[in-house]
C-alpha positions, 0 to 999 in steps of 0.5 A: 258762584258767591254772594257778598262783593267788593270793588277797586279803582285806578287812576292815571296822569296827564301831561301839558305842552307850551311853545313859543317864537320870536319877533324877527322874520315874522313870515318864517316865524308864523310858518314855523309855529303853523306847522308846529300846530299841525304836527300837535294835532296830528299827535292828538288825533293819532292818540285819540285813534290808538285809544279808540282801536285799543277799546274797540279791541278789549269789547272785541276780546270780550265779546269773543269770550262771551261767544266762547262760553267765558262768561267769567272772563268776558265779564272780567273783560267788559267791566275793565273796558266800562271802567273807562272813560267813553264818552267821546265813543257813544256808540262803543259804550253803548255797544259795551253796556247792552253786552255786560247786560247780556253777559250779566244775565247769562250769569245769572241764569247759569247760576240759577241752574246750579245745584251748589249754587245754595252750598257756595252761598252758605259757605266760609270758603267762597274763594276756593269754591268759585277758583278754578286753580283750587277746584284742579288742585282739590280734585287732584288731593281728593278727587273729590268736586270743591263745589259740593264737599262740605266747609269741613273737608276744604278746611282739612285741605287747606290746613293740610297743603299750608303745612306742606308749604311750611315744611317745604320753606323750613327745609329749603332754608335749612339746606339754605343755612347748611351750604352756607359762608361761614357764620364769622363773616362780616356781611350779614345775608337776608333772612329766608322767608316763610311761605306765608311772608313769600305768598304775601310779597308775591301778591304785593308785587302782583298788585303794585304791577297791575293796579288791580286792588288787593281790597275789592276783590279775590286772590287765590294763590298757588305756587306751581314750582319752585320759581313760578306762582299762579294768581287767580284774581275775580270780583264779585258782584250781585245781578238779579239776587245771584251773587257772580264772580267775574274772572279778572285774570288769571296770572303766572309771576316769576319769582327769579326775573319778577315778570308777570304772564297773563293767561289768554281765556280763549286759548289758555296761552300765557302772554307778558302782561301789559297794563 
């Protein structure tokens, strides 16, 4: 768990529907505009019931998470709910609230109870800490757990795996260059990206795709192959002195097609993302 915390927004547009008739054959006329009010609100009710069933799914997907022992993803999940607007489901909102409390609180306690809760807090490497993609990737180079080593070993690490990354983007551009057209050609080809630069366009497209802002909140990002990047995204915030950090989403993007999976917490199954 971590300690100092951001946070992010989204926002949304509305439409607006005008009708008219005309002065001839008043009886058919009115009936005709009747029947269009009926329609209208039938539209409107429809909507209205699809929001509802559409929140009432997010608590219920959080609530099973909580029950599952998810408490990051499923304080993930209620925040996203309560980000909403609903005031129009009481009831719902009031469910949702005395949920996030339950879920905060277990937070709270879980972390108490953890011994290198005290390291996490003191540490410059909080992301990495708390990432369940660094903490596989680190015990794989090392065997060793990335909640209790010291900041010195995660940056040898990490310096470590950057380099690699360089590496393997300088050869692939120099494999790149040498397959090449020949260099007398009239069309000039983009330049090869570094690691870094491809990294930072993966993120880009990740934020642009889910509106979840890259200010307020953690990015871990890891290249599984050569065509697919892995992005784990939490946000931190404070409950009872312990600083939590709840799982946002855990993400698979595809370089070659630009699709974005989203990673099911109770069953760990990648799914097209919907915002």
């Amino acid at each position: 768990m971590i300690k100092k915390s951001k946070i992010f927004m989204m926002a949304f547009a509305s439409i607006v529907l005008l009708g008219a008739c005309g002065t001839e054959n008043n009886g058919t006329t009115e009936s005709s505009a009747s029947s269009e009010v009926v329609s209208v609100s039938e539209d409107s009710s429809s909507q209205e019931v699809t929001a509802e069933a559409t929140y009432q799914k997010m608590y219920d997907d959080s609530l099973a998470q909580f029950e599952a022992g998810k408490l990051d993803e499923a304080a993930g999940s209620i925040d996203t709910l309560l980000q909403n607007d609903l005031t129009e489901y009481s009831e719902l909102e009031a469910k949702a609230t005395e949920l996030k409390t339950k879920i905060n609180s277990a937070q709270a306690e879980k972390a108490k109870a953890d011994e290198s809760a005290a390291l996490i807090e003191q540490s410059a490497y909080k992301t990495e800490r708390t990432s369940d993609l660094a903490a596989t990737e680190f015990k794989e180079a090392t065997g060793h757990d990335i909640k209790t080593v010291s900041d010195d070993e995660i940056q040898a690490w990490l310096t470590e795996k950057e380099a690699a990354a360089e590496q393997s983007s300088s050869t692939a551009a120099s494999s790149e260059a040498a397959t090449s057209s020949s260099a007398a050609s009239s069309t000039s080809e983009a330049p090869v990206m570094t690691a870094e630069e491809e990294r930072t366009e993966v993120l880009n497209k990740v934020v642009s795709m889910t509106g979840i802002s890259a200010e307020g909140n953690q990015f871990y990002v890891s290249k599984i192959d050569e065509g697919t990047y892995q992005i784990e995204i939490r946000h931190a915030h404070e409950v009872d002195g312990v600083e939590i950090s709840n799982m946002v989403g855990m993400f698979q993007y595809n370089l070659s097609d630009e699709t974005l999976l989203k990673m099911d917490p109770l069953n760990g199954e990648y799914v097209p993302y919907t915002n």
